[in-house]
Phi, psi and omega in degrees: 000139176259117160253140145249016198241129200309347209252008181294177191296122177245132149052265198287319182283339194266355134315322186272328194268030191261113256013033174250165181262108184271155167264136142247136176246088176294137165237195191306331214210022161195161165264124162263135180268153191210138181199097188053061151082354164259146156251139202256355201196147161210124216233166165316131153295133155231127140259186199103092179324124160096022197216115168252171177255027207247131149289099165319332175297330180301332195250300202350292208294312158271044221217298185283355167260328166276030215289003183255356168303314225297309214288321151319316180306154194274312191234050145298289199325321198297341187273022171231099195298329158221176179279000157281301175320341180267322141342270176333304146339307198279334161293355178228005158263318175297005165241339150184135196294294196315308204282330179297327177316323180280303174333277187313313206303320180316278173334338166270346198268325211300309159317323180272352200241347164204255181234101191279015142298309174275344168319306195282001172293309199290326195289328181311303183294316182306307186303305138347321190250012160084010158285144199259132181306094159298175142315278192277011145319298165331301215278342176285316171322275207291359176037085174280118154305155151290147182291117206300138137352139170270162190267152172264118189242152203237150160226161183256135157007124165270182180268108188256022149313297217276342181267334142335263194338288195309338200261324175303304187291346217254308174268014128348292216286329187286000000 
């Protein structure tokens, strides 16, 4: 599925809806998933012979405990979100077949888990400077944070004396 839309099938809905009978409701330009009257996805339509729909994010997290699936799977190309990542690959199969699948597989989850935009900055520079993108090259480029504290915030009551008044003065005036 190409999601781009927030509602797409995430994680947890597509665990929780797995041996259950799901609805689609196709339009020209998007599908909606439905599972007992919720909708859990709305994922982009792709049509068109020779055009798959697959979000690498759905599978990278299972990609990465199988990683010898990637080399077999039916709709690998759809698992190279640009052609510097498909770069990146054809540079870590020439160096060795066996070990690239677990590299790149890393390198996609890595992407799928913080912004694969600077993932694909790091593989460009890697690639430029003749080094071959490791995993953990990659991931010291882009350095993924831990995620900030939410800040704790107090609000306070309002005074609703003032919301009196204003309703007190509105019938004065009628």
């Amino acid at each position: 599925m190409k999601c781009h839309d927030p509602q797409s099938l995430s994680r947890n809905a597509q665990s929780r809806i797995i041996g259950h009978r799901v609805r689609v409701r196709v339009h020209a330009d998007r599908l909606e998933v439905y599972c007992g009257g919720e909708l859990v996805a709305r994922p982009d339509r792709v049509q068109g012979d020779g055009l798959e729909g697959i979000n690498y994010r759905h599978l990278a997290h299972s990609l990465v405990r199988k990683p010898g699936a990637f080399r077999r799977y039916v709709y690998r190309e759809a698992l190279f979100p640009t052609l510097t990542f498909r770069r990146a690959y054809d540079v870590l199969e020439a160096r060795s077949p066996k070990w690239a699948d677990l590299e790149y597989v890393r390198i996609l989850h890595l992407a799928a888990t913080t912004m694969e935009c600077e993932v694909e900055a790091a593989l460009g520079g890697l690639l430029e400077a003749g080094q071959v993108p490791e995993f953990d090259r990659v991931k010291a480029l882009v350095k993924p944070t831990a995620p900030q504290p939410v800040p704790h915030v107090h609000v306070r009551a309002p005074d609703l004396a003032a919301y009196d008044a204003l309703l007190q003065h509105r019938e004065v005036r009628a």
